[in-house]
ZAMARGU-4260 file (C-alpha; in steps of 0.2 Angstrom, whole numbers, plus 5000, padded with zeros to 4 digits):
<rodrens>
0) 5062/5266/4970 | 5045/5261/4978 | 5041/5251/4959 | 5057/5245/4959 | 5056/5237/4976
5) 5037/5230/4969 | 5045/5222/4955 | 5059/5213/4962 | 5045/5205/4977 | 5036/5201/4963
10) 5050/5193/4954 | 5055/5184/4968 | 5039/5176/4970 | 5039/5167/4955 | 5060/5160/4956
15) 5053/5145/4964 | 5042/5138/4951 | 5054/5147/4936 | 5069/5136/4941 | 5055/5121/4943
20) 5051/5108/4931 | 5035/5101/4923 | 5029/5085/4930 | 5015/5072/4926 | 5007/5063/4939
25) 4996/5050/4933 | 4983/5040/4944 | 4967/5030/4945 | 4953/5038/4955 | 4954/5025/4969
30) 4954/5033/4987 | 4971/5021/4991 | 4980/5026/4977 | 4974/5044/4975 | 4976/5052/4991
35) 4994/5049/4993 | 4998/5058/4975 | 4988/5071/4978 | 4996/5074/4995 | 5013/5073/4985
40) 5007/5085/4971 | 5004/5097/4986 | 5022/5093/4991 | 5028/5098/4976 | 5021/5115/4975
45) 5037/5126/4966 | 5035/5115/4951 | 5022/5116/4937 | 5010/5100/4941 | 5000/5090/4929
50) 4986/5079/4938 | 4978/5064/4928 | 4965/5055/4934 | 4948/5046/4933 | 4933/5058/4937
55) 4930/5047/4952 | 4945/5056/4961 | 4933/5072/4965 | 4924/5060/4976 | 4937/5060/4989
60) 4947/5074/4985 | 4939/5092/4984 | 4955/5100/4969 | 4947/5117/4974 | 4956/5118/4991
65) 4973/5116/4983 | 4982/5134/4987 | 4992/5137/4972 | 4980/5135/4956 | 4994/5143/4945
70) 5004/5129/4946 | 4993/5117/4948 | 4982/5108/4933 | 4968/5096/4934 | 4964/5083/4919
75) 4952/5070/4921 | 4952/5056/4910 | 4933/5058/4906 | 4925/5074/4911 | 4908/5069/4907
80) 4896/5067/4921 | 4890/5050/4914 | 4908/5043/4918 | 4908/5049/4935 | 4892/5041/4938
85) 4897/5024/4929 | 4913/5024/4939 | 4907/5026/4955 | 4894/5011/4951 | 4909/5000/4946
90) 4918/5005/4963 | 4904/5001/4972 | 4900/4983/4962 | 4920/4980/4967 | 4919/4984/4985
95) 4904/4971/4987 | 4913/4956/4975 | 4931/4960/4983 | 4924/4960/5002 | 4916/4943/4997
100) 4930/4933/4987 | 4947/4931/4986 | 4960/4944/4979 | 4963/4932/4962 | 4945/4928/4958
105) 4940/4947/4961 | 4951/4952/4949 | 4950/4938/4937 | 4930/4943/4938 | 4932/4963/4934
110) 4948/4960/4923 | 4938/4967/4906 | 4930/4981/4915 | 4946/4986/4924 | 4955/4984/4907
115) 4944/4997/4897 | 4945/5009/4914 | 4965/5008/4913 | 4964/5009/4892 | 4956/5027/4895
120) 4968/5031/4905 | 4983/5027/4895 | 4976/5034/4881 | 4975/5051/4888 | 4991/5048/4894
125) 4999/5047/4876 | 4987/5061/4869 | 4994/5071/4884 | 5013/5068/4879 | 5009/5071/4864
130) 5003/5087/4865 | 5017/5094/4878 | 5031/5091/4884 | 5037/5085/4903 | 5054/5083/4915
135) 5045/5067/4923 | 5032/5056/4926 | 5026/5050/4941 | 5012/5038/4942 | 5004/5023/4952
140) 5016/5010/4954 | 5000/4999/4948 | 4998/5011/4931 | 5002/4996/4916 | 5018/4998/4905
145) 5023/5017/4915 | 5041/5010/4911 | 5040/5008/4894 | 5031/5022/4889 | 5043/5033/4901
150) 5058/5027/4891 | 5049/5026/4874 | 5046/5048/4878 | 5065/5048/4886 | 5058/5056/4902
155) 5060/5049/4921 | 5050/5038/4928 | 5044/5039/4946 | 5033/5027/4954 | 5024/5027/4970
160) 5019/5011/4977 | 5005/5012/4990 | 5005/4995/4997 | 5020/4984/4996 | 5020/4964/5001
165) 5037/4952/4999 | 5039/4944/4982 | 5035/4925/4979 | 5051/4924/4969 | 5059/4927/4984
170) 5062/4913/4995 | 5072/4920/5009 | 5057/4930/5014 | 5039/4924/5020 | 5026/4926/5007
175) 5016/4941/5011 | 5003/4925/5010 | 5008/4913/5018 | 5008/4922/5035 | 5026/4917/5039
180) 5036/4925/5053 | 5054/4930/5053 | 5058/4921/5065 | 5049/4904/5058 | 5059/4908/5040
185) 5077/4904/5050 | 5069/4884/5053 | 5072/4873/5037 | 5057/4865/5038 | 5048/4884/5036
190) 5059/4887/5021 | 5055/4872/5013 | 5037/4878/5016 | 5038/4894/5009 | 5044/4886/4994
195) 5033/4875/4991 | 5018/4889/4995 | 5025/4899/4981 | 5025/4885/4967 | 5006/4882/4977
200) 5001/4897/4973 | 5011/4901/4957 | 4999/4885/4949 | 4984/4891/4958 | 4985/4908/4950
205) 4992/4902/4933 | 4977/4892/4929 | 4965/4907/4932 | 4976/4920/4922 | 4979/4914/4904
210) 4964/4916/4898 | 4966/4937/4906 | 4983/4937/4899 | 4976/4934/4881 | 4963/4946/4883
215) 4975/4958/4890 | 4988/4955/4874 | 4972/4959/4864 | 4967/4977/4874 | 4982/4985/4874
220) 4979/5003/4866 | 4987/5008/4850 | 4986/5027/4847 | 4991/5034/4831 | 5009/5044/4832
225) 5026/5041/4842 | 5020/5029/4854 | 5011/5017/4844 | 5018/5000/4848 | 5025/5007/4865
230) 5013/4995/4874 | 5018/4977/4868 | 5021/4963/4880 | 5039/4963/4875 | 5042/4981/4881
235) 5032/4980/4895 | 5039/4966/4905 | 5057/4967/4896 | 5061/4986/4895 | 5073/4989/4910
240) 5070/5007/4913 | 5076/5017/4926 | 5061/5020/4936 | 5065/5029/4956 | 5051/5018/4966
245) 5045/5029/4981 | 5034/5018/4994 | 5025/5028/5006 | 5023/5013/5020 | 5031/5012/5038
250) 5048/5004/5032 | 5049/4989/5044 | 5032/4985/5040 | 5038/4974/5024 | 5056/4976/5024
255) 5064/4980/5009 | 5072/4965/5000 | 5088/4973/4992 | 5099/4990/4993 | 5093/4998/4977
260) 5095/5017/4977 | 5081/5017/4965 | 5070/5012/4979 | 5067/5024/4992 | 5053/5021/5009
265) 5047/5039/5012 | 5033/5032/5029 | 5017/5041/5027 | 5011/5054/5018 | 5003/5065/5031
270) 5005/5085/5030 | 4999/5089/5049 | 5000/5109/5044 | 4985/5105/5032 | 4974/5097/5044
275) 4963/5111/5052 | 4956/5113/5069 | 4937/5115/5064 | 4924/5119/5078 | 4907/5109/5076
280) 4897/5093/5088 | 4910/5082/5086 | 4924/5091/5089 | 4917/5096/5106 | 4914/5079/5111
285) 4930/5074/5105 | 4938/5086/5116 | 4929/5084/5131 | 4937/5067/5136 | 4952/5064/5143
290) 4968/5058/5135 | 4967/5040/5127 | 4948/5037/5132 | 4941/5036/5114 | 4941/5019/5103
295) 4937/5026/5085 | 4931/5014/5072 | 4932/5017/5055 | 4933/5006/5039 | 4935/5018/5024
300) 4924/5025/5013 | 4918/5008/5005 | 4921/4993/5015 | 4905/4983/5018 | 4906/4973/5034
305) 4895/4956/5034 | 4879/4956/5047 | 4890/4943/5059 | 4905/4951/5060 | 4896/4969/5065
310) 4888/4959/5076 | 4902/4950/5085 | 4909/4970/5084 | 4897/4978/5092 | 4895/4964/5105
315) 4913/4965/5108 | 4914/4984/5111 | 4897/4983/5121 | 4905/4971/5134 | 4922/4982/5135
320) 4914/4996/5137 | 4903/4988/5151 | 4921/4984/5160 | 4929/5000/5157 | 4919/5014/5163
325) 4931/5027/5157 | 4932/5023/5138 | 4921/5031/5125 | 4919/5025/5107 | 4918/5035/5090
330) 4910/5025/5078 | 4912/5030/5058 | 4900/5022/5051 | 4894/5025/5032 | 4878/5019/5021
335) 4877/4997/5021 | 4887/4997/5039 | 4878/5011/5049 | 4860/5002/5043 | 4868/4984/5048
340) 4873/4992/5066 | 4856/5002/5068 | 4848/4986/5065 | 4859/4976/5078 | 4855/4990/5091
345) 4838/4987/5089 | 4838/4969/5090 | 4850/4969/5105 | 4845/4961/5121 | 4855/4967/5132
350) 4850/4979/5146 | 4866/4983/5150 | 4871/4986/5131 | 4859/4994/5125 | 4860/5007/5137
355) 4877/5010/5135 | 4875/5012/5115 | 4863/5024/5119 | 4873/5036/5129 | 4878/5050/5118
360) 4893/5052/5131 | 4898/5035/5130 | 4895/5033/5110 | 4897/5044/5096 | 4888/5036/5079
365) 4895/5045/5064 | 4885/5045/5046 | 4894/5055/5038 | 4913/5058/5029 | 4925/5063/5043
370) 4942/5071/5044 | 4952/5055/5048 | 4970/5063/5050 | 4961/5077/5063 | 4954/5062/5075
375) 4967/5051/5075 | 4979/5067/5080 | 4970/5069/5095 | 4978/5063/5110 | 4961/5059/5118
380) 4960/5044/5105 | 4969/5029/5110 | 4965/5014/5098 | 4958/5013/5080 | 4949/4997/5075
385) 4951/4997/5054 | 4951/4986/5039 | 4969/4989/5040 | 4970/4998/5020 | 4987/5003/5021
390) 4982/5022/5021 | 4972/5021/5035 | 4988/5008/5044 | 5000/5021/5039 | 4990/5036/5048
395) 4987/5027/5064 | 5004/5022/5067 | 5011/5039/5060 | 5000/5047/5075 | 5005/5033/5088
400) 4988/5024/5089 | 4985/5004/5093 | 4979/4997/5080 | 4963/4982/5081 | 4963/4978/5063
405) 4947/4968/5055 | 4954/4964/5037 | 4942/4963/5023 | 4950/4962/5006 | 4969/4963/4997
410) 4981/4967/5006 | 4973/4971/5024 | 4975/4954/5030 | 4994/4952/5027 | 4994/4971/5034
415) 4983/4966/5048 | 4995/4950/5049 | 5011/4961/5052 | 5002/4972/5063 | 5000/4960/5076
420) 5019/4954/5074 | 5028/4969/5075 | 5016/4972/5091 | 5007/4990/5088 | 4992/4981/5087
425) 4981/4963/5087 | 4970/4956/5072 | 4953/4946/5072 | 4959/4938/5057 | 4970/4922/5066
430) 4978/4913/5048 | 4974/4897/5044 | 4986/4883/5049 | 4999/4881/5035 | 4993/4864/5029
435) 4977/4874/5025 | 4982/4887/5016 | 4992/4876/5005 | 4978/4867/5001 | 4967/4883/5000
440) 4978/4897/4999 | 4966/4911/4995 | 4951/4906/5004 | 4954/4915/5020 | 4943/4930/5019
445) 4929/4919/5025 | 4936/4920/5041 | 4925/4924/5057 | 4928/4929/5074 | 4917/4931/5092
450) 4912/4946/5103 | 4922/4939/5117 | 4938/4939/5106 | 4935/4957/5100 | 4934/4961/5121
455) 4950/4952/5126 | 4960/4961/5112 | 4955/4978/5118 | 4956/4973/5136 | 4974/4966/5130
460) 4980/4982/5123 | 4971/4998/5133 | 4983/5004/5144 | 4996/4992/5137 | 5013/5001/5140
465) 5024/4986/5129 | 5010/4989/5116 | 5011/5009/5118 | 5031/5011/5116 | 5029/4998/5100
470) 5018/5011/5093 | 5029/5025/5098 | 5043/5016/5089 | 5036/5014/5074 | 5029/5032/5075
475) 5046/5038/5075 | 5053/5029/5061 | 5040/5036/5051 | 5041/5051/5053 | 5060/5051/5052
480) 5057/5043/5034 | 5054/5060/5031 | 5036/5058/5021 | 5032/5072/5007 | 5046/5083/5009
485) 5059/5071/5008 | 5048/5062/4993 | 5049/5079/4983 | 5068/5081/4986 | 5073/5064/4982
490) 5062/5069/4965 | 5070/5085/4962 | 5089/5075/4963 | 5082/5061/4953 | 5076/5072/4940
495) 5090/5084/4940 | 5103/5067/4940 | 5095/5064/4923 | 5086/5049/4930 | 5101/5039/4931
500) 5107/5033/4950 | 5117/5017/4943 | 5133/5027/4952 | 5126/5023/4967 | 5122/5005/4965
505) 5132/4993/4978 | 5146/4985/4970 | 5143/4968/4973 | 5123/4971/4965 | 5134/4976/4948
510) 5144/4958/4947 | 5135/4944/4938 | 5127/4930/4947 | 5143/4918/4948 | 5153/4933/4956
515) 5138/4939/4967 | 5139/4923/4976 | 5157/4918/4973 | 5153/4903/4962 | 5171/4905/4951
520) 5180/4908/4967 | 5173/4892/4974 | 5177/4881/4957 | 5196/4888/4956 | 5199/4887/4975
525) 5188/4870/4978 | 5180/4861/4965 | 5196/4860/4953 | 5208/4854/4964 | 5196/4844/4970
530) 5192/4836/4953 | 5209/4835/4949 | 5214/4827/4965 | 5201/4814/4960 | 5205/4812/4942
535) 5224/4807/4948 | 5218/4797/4962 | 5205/4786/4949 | 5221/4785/4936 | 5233/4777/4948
540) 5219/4765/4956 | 5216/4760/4936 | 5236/4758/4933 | 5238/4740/4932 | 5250/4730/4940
545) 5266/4722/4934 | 5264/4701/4936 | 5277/4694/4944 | 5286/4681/4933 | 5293/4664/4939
</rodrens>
């Protein structure tokens, strides 16, 4: 009986993952974009999980901490040390170009380099397919021609988007770039702005981009077997596959534009039940101030700040600190940035300043990684001055912390941007006025800003009860988005629903454009009557006249 009873746990044990399915999650090696999958792979731990990736994941993820190996898979897309070294050299040539142009030209400049990385990566994808077989894919929303090859295999397609800014195409919505409000996008002469910012832009980037466009028709990789003309420009931007898109970002950040059920706003992705209470020198001084005391700044584990804008930083959090005798500061600073702020320290001037700085009680100067998710739990931390990277956005808010945001590439500023207009938070980026970013539209990350502006703002918001329920508000929509679990069930139904949700589309979305907007309503009901009360009218003006005869 003793056996018996042995066997049957033992079967029990593995009823999960037997009545699981095989999934393929496919991403780049990028902090941004791996982090969140990998937190979703966790999720999905009573199903058989394939990880792809570039090498240079391992960088910010340790794969040997993952708790269920037997479920769990690892492919890189090159395993060689050589590639990990050469990837992490074209990260960091990447972080220095994007953090001193524009998002188009950055990309525009890399194009060829990012186009041989994602090649290596499709290719092991189809090598992959081809040598088993999978119940889903899920991949970056970013990964080129997922759709394609997901309906050329017949298996669904799930997407997770990272970051997500409005559409240009949409004209009832600001452009993510054109730094419009809500509010301003209800005044005519705002809407006729926003349109004409779009087409500003559309030309701007058009010019730049043909010439990538006819390299990229050229790079597409063609390997032998079932998939070999999958990735064509005419299946990639005309196959209309079913793909479930899951984006893991606070959903009033940037509201969604339509009521598809294919798209679904899980908040963050932030497992508190993994994020361990460890015991070392920072912890302790962590825990030894008092509830919302501590500023922690941090800017991710590549961002280079310029000289002057550390420099108006620390100057700014100098003279704070000088007003504010109970705050403390964690700064997280990492290779280029800490030797930029040791230098400023030892340049400073100031008495007063420098003797703060110095007070190990006052300031704490971190050279090393650090568990983010752990310090921005605490309730002792009270505002988080970032780049605003939407994973580091979606953490603060998720733990209710005010956000100072000082943008530096992509998608921070219209981040930062919204930040500062939902009200959990204040920028140092102010946009330019709209007359100059139609002129200019993607010059803006030249921006600067003063120490005395980086004091106001913190002044503005410690303490700040309108700016703390904000926070609070938007903590609790997050985390009522339901994050990883709810992710993984909405996979599990999409997957077991065949990857077909078209029952659950809105009627009106189903009815062709006329009859979306009532167009043939309006020509029956208006416009014919209408036209043939005026043809009537014009044919008896035109009848002529009898002449009267003598």
């Amino acid at each position: 009986m003793k056996v018996n009873g042995v066997i049957f746990l033992c079967l029990l044990a593995f009823v999960p993952q037997s009545f699981g399915f095989n999934a393929l999650i496919i991403t780049n090696g990028v902090a941004g974009h791996v982090i969140p999958m990998f937190e979703l792979a966790k999720g999905m731990h009573d199903h058989n999980i394939t990880f792809l990736t570039d090498r240079l994941a391992e960088t910010y993820i340790d794969f040997k901490t993952y708790p269920n190996l037997s479920s769990f898979r690892l492919i890189y897309t090159n395993d060689s040390i050589e590639a990990l070294v050469d990837q992490k050299k074209m990260a960091r040539e990447m972080s220095e170009y994007f953090f001193n142009h524009s998002l188009l030209d950055s990309l525009i400049h890399f194009m060829p380099r990012m186009i041989q990385s994602m090649n290596l990566l499709l290719n092991k994808i189809v090598h992959t397919l081809m040598m088993e077989r999978f119940d889903v894919i899920i991949a970056n929303r970013f990964i080129f021609g997922i759709n394609a090859l997901c309906k050329e295999a017949n298996i669904s397609c799930v997407t997770l988007t990272p970051t997500v800014m409005s559409s240009m195409t949409n004209i009832n919505q600001p452009n993510s770039h054109s730094y419009l409000t809500s509010k301003q996008m209800s005044e005519l002469k705002y809407r006729i702005y926003n349109v004409a910012f779009a087409v500003r832009l559309l030309l701007s980037v058009g010019k730049k981009i043909i010439p990538v466009i006819n390299l990229l028709s050229k790079s597409f990789p063609q390997v032998p077997g079932p998939f070999f003309n999958t990735f064509t420009f005419k299946n990639i931007f005309l196959t209309k596959s079913k793909c479930l898109n899951i984006i893991n970002v606070p959903p009033t950040l940037y509201p969604p534009s339509d009521s598809s059920p294919y798209t679904r706003y899980m908040g963050a992705f932030v497992d508190e039940s993994s994020i361990s209470d460890i015991d070392n020198e920072l912890t302790r001084w962590i825990k030894s101030k008092s509830n919302n005391s501590i500023i922690y700044v941090a800017f991710g584990s590549s961002a280079l700040i310029r000289f002057d804008r550390m420099k108006s930083l620390i100057y700014g959090l100098g003279e704070f600190l000088f007003q504010t005798t109970t705050a403390s500061v964690l700064l997280a600073f990492r290779n280029f940035n800490y030797d930029s702020y040791r230098t400023i320290l030892d340049e400073m001037v100031n008495v007063e300043y420098k003797r703060i700085f110095l007070d190990e009680q006052r300031v704490k100067v971190e050279n090393q990684f650090l568990d983010q998710k752990w310090i921005l739990r605490q309730h002792r931390v009270s505002l988080f001055i970032s780049h605003c990277g939407m994973g580091s956005v979606t953490e603060g808010l998720y733990f209710q912390k005010l956000i100072l945001c000082l943008p530096l590439c992509n998608d921070q500023f219209p981040n930062a941007f919204m930040i500062d207009q939902l009200g959990v938070g204040q920028s140092l980026f102010v946009p330019p006025s709209p007359w100059k970013l139609l002129l200019r539209p993607n010059s803006f990350h030249y921006y600067t800003f003063t120490a005395s502006s980086v004091t106001i703002k913190l002044l503005t918001m410690w303490r700040n009860s309108t700016y703390e329920k904000a926070a609070r508000i938007m903590s609790l929509e997050i985390k009522h988005a339901g994050g990883v679990k709810r992710a993984v069930e909405e996979i599990e139904f999409f997957v077991r629903s065949n990857g077909d949700l078209d029952r659950y589309v809105p009627f009106p979305s189903t009815l062709p454009f006329y009859q979306r907007f009532l167009l043939d309503i309006i020509f029956i009901y208006m416009i014919l009557p209408m036209t043939i009360m005026f043809c009537v009218f014009m044919k008896c003006c035109k009848r002529p006249r009898k002449e009267k005869k003598d």
